[in-house]
VEXDREN-2710 file (C-alpha; in Angstrom, 1 decimal):
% VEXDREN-2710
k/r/px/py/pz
1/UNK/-5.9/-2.0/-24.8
2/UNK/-8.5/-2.9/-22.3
3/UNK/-12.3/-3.4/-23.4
4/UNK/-14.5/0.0/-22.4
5/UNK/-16.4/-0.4/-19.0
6/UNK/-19.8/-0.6/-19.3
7/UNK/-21.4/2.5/-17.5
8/UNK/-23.8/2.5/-14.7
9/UNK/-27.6/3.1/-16.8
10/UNK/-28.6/6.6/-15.5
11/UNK/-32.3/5.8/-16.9
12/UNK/-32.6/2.8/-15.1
13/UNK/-30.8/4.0/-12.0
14/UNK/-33.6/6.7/-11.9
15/UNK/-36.4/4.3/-12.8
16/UNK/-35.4/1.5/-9.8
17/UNK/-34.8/4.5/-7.2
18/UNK/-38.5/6.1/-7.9
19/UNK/-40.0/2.6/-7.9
20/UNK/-38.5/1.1/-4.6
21/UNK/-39.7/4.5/-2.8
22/UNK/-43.0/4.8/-4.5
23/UNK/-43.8/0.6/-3.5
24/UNK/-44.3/1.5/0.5
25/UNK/-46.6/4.4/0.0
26/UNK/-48.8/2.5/-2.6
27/UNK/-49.2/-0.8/-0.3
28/UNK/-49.6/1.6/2.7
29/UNK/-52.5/3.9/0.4
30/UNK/-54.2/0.4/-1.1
31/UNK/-54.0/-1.2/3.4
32/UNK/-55.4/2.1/3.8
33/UNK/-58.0/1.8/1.4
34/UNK/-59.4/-1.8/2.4
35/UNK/-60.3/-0.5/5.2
36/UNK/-61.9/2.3/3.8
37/UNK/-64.2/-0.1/2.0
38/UNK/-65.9/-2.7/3.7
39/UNK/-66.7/-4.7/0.5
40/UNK/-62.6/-4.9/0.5
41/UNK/-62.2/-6.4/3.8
42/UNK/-61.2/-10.0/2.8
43/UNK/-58.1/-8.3/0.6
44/UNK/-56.5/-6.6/4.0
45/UNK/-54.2/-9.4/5.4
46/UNK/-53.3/-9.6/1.6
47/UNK/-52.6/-5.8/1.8
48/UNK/-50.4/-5.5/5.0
49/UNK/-48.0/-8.4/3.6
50/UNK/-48.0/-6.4/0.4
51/UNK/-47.1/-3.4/2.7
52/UNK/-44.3/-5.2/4.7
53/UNK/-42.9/-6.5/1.6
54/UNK/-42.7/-3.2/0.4
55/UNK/-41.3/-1.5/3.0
56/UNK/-38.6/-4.1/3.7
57/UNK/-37.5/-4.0/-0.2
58/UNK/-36.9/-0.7/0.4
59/UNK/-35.0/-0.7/3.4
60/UNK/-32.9/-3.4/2.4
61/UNK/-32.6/-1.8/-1.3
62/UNK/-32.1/2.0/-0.2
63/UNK/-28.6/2.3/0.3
64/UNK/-27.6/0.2/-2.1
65/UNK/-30.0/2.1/-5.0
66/UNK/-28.7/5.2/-3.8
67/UNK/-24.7/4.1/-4.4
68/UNK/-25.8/3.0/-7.8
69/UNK/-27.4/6.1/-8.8
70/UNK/-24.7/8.6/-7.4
71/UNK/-22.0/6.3/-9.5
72/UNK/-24.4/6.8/-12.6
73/UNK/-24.6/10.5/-12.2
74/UNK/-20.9/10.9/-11.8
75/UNK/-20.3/8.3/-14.7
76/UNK/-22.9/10.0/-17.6
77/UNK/-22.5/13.8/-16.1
78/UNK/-19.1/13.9/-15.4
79/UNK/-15.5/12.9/-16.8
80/UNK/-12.8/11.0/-14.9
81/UNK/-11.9/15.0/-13.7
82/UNK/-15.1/15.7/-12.1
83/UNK/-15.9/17.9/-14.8
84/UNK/-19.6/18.1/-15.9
85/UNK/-20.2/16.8/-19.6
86/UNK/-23.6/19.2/-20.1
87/UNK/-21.2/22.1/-19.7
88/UNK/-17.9/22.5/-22.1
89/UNK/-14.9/24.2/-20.0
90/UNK/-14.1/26.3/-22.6
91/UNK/-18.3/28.3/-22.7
92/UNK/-17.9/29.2/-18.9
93/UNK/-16.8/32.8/-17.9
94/UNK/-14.0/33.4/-16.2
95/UNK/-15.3/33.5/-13.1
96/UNK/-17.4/30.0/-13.3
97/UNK/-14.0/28.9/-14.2
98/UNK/-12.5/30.3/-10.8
99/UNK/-15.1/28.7/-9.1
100/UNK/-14.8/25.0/-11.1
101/UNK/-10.5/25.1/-10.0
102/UNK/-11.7/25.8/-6.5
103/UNK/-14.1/23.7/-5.9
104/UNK/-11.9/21.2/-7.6
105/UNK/-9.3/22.1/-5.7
106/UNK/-11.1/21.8/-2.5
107/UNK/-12.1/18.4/-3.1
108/UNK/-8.5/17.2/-4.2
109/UNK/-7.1/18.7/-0.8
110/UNK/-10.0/16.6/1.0
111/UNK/-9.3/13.1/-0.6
112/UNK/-5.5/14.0/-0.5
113/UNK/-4.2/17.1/1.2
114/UNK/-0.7/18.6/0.4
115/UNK/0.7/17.6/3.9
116/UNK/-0.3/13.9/3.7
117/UNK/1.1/13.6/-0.1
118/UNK/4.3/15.1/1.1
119/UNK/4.4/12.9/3.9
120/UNK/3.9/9.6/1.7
121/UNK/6.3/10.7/-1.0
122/UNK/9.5/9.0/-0.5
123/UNK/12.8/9.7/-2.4
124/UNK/14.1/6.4/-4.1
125/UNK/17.8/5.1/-3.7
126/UNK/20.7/7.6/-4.5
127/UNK/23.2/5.1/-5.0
128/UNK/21.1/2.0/-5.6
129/UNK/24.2/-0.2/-6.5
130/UNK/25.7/0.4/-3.0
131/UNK/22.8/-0.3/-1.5
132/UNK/21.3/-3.2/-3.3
133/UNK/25.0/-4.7/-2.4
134/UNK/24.4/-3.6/1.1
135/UNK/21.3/-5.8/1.8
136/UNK/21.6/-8.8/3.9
137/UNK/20.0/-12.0/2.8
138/UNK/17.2/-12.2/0.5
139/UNK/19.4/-13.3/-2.0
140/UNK/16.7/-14.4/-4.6
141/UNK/15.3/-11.1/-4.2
142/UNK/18.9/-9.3/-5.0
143/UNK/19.2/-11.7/-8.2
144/UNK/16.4/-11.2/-9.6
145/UNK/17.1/-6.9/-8.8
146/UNK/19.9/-7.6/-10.8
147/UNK/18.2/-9.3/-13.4
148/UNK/15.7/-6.1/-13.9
149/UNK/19.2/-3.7/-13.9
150/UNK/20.9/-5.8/-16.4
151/UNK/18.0/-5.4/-19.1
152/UNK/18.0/-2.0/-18.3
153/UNK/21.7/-1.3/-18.5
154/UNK/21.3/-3.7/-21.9
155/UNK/18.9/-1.3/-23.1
156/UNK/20.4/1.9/-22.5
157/UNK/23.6/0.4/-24.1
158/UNK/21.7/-0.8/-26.8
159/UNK/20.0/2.6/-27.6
160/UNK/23.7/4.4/-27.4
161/UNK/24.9/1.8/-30.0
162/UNK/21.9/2.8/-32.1
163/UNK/22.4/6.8/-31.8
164/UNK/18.9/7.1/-30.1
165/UNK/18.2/9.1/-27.3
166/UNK/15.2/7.9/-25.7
167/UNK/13.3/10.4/-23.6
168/UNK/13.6/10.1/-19.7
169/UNK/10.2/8.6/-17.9
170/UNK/8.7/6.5/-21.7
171/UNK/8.9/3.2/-20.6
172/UNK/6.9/2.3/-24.4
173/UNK/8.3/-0.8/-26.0
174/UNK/10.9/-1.2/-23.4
175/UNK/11.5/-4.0/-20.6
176/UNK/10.4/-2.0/-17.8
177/UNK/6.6/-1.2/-19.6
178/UNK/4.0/-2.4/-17.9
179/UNK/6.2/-4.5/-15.6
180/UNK/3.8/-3.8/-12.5
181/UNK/5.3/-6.1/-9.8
182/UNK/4.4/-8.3/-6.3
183/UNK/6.4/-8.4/-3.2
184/UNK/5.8/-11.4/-1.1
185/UNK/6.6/-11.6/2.9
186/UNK/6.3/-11.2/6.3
187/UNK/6.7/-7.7/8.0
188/UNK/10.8/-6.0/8.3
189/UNK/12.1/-8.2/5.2
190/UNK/13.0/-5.4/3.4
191/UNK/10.0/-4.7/0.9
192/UNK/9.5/-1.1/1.3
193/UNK/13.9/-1.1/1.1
194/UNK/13.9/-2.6/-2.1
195/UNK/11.0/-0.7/-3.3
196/UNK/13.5/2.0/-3.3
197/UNK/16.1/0.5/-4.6
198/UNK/14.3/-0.2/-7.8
199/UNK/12.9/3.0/-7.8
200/UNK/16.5/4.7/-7.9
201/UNK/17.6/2.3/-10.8
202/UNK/14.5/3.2/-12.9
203/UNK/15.3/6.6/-12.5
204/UNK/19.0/6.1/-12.6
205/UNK/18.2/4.4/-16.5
206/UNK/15.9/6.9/-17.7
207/UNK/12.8/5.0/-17.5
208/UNK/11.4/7.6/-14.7
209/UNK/11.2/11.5/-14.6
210/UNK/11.4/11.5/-11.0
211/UNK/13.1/9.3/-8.1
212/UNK/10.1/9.2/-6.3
213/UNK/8.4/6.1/-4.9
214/UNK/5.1/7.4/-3.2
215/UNK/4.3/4.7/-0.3
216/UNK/1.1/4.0/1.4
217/UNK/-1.0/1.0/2.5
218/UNK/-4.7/-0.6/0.9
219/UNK/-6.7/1.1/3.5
220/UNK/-5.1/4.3/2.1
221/UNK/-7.4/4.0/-1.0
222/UNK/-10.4/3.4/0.4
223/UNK/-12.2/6.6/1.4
224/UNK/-16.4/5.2/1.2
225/UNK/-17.8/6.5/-2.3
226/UNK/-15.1/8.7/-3.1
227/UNK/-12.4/5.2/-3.2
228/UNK/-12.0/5.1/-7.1
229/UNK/-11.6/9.0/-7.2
230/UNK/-9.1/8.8/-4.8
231/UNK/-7.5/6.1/-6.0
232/UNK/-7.3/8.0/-9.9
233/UNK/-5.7/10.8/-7.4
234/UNK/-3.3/8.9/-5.8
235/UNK/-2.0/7.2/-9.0
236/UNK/-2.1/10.4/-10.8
237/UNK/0.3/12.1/-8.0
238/UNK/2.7/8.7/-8.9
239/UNK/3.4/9.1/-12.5
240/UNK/7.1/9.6/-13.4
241/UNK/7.5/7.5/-10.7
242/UNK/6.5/4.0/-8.7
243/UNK/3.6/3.5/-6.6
244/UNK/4.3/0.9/-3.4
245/UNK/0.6/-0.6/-1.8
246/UNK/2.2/-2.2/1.8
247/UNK/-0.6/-4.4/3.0
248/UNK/-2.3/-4.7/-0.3
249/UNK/-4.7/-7.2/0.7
250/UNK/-6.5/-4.6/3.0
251/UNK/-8.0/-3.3/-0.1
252/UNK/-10.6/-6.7/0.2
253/UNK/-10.9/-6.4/3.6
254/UNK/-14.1/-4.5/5.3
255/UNK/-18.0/-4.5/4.0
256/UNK/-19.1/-1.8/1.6
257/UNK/-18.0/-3.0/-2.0
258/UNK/-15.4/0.1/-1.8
259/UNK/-12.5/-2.7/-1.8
260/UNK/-14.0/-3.7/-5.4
261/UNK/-14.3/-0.2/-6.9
262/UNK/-10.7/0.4/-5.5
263/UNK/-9.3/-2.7/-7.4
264/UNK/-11.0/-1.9/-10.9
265/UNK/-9.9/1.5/-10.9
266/UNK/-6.4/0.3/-9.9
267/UNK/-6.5/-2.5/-12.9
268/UNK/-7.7/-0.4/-15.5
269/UNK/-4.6/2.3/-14.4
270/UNK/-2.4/-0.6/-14.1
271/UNK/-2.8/-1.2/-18.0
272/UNK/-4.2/2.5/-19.1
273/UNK/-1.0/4.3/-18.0
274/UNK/1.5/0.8/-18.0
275/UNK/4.1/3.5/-19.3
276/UNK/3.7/6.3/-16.9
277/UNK/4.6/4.3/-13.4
278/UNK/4.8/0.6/-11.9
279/UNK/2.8/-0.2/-9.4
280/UNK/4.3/-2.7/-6.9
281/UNK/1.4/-4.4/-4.3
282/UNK/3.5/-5.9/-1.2
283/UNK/2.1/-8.4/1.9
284/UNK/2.4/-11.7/3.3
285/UNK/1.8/-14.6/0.6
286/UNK/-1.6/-15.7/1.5
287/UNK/-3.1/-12.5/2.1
288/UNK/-1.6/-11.5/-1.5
289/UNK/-2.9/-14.3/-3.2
290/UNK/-6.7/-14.0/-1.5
291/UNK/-6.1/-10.1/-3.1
292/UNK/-5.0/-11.3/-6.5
293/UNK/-7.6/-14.0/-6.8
294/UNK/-10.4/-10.7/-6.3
295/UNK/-10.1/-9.9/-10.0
296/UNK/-8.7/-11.9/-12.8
297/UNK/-7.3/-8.6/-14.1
298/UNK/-4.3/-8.4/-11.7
299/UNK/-2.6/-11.5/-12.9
300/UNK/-2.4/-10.3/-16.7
301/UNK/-0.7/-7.1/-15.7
302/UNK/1.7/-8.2/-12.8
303/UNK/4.8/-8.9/-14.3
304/UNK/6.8/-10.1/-11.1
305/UNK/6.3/-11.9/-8.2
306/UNK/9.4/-11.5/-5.5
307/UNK/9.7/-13.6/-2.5
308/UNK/11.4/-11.6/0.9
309/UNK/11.5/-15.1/3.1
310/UNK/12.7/-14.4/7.2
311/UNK/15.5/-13.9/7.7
312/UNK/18.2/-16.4/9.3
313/UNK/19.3/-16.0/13.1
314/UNK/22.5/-15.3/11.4
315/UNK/21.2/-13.0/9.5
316/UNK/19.4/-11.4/12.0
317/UNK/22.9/-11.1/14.2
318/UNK/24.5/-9.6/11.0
319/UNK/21.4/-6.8/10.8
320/UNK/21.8/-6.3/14.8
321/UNK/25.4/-5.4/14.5
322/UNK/24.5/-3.1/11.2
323/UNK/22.1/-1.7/12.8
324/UNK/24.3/-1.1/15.8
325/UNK/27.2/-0.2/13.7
326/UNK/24.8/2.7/11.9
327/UNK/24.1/4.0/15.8
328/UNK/27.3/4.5/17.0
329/UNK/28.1/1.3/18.7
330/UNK/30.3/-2.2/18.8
331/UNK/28.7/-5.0/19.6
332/UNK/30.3/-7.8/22.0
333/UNK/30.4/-11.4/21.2
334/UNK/28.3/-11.6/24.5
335/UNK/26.2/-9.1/23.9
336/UNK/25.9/-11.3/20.5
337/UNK/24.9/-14.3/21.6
338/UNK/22.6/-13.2/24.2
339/UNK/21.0/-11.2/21.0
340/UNK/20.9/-15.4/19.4
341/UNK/19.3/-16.4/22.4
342/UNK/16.8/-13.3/22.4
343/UNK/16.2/-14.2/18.6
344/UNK/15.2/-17.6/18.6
345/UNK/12.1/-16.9/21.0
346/UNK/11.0/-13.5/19.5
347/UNK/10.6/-16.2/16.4
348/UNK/7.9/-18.1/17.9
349/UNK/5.6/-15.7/18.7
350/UNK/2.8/-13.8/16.4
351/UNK/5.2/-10.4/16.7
352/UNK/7.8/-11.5/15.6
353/UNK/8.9/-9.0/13.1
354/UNK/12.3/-10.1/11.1
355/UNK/14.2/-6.6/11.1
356/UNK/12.0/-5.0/12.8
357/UNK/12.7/-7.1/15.6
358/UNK/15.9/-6.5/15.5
359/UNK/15.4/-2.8/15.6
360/UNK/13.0/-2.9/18.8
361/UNK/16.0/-5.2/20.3
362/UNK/18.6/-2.6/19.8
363/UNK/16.6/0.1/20.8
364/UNK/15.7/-1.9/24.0
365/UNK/19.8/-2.5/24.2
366/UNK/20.6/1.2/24.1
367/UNK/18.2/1.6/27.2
368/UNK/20.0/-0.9/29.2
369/UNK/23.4/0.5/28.2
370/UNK/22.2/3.9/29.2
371/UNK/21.6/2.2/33.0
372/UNK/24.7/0.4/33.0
373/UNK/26.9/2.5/31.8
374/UNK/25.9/5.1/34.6
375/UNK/25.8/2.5/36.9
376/UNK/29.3/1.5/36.3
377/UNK/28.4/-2.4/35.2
378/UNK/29.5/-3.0/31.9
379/UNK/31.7/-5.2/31.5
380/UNK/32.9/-7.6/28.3
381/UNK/35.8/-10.2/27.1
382/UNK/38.2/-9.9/24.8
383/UNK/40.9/-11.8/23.8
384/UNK/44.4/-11.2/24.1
385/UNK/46.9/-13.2/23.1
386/UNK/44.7/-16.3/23.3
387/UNK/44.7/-15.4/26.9
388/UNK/40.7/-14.2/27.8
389/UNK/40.7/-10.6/28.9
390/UNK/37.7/-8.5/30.9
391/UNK/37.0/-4.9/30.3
392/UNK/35.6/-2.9/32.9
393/UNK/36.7/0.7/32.3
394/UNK/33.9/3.0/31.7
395/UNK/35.1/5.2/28.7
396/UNK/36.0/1.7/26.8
397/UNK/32.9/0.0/27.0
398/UNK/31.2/3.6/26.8
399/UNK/30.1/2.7/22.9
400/UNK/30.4/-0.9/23.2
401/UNK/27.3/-3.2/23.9
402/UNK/27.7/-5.6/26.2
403/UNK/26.5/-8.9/27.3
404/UNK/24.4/-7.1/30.1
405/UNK/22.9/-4.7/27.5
406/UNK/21.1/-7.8/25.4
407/UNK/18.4/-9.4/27.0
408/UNK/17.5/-12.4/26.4
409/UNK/14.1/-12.8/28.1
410/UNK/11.5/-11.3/25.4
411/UNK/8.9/-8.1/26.2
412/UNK/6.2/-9.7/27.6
413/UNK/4.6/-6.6/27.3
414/UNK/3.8/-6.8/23.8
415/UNK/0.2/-8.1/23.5
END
């Protein structure tokens, strides 16, 4: 269990507030007064430093005061619900009650409307054996996948053996509990993919009530002094299923201390409701590890740590041609090797983007195809019977990529 957090003191919140603003109008009131009285004189230059000093406390201190006592309020007067403490649910009238759902309402579809949570909401893997076969490289990532399936698939056999049915979505006392996880990459490795694989096998073992894998990014969570409320929200709308933080890290970045309040509330869910969902944070290494090192309190409840390296130029080809393949199209072996050529530059600059590189390519590809084709200028070799062959004729090459289709100068474009 995780040690109570200490509440904000409402007393002393009030106390500090009324001070800091009461501090000017005195220094001003006794600057004002020396003057007034001429046997005070020597105590003025002592009353206008007074007076600055006081007024710059309380400029410095206002916001900051003000946070503090607007976290006490809603920590003594209200529960984690927004409800008020002073007034029980079940004493108000019907209508007051009306109001309280509205009003609640209201403010839920503010943090988090319906559109936006539909939008995020992503259904996991249907057939997450086919497609965790499927994926190209990141073959550490796939073992250790398999890994995670085999102790479920050990469970579930084990449970059979033992005539107990356990109930879909209670991850208590099983492998899966708690087993909040930590994708480390660069951007198009296949994080958010494999976030959805898992998802389907957790569901597809019983260890979720719905396929669901709700996906968003740190900045998502922070929303100024409302953050840990929307935060709650967020992971709330997630049980029975996984939660997937892209860009993680962002969480830190930015002024405000929202980042902070964003973390603890995600900690203390992380172990409160360890049986409800999993909560996987994704981003590149060092960014992860600057997030991780923020609070001692990730590392005790992160279970896994998976690394999605680049992928390979050959690797890259293979995801071209997939990628191609899933469009419509054959690629040529010149259109291939121009795509090599087009790979190994996009890889030294800052954009390069693994598969999303390859996906801009192909995109870029189709263009040029388009252009070609109705120009009548495709044209690719084949081979045939070890004697090389050129194809020219419009309706063959009509779905085939060719040489001429795959640039290999990069977008210089791109900023």
């Amino acid at each position: 269990m995780s040690k109570k957090e200490k509440k904000t003191s409402y007393p002393l919140m009030i106390i500090l507030n009324t001070v800091s603003i009461a501090l000017p109008f005195a220094g001003a009131g006794f600057l004002l007064y020396t003057y007034l009285q001429e046997s005070l004189k020597q105590y003025r230059t002592i009353a206008a430093i007074a007076c600055v000093i006081a007024i710059g406390q309380w400029l410095i201190l206002r916001n900051f005061l003000n946070h503090k006592l607007h976290e006490a309020v809603q920590e003594n007067e209200y529960d984690e619900f927004g409800m008020s403490k002073k007034k029980k649910f079940e004493n108000l009238t019907r209508q007051e009650r009306e109001a309280m759902d509205l009003q609640k309402v209201a403010q839920m579809e503010s943090l988090l409307s319906s559109s936006v949570l539909k939008k995020i909401t992503k259904k996991g893997s249907d057939n997450p054996d086919k497609d965790l076969a499927g994926l190209i490289g990141i073959h550490a990532v796939k073992e250790k996948t398999s890994e995670m399936v085999a102790r479920m698939q050990f469970e579930q056999d084990s449970a059979k053996e033992k005539k107990k049915k356990r109930k879909r979505g209670n991850m208590s006392g099983s492998a899966m509990s708690g087993r909040h996880m930590v994708f480390y990459g660069s951007a198009g490795v296949g994080k958010t993919t494999v976030a959805r694989i898992i998802t389907g096998f957790l569901y597809k073992y019983g260890y979720i009530k719905e396929n669901k894998c709700i996906e968003i990014d740190g900045n998502f969570l922070k929303a100024g002094e409302d953050s840990a409320t929307k935060t709650r929200l967020i992971i709330q709308k997630a049980y029975g299923g996984v939660l997937f933080i892209d860009e993680a890290y962002t969480i830190v970045d930015g002024s405000g201390g929202y980042g902070k309040e964003v973390v603890a509330t995600l900690i203390k869910e992380m172990e409160d409701n360890r049986d409800r969902l999993i909560v996987i944070l994704a981003g590149y290494k060092n960014d992860m590890k600057r997030l991780l090192d923020s609070n001692e309190g990730f590392k005790s409840r992160i279970k896994e740590y998976l690394n999605f390296p680049d992928y390979s130029t050959p690797e890259m080809k293979d995801i071209f041609s997939a990628m191609a393949h899933s469009e419509g199209y054959m690629v040529s072996q010149e259109a291939l090797d121009n795509f090599e050529i087009r790979c190994d530059k996009e890889r030294k600059l800052s954009s390069f983007g693994n598969g999303r590189t390859a996906r801009n390519i192909l995109d870029e590809s189709i263009d040029r195809h388009a252009v070609n084709y109705g120009q009548n200028q495709l044209v690719r070799t084949v081979t045939e019977n070890g004697e090389p062959k050129q194809i020219t004729d419009r309706a063959e090459n009509r779905f085939v990529l060719c040489g001429c289709d795959v640039s290999t100068a990069v977008n210089r474009n791109i900023l």
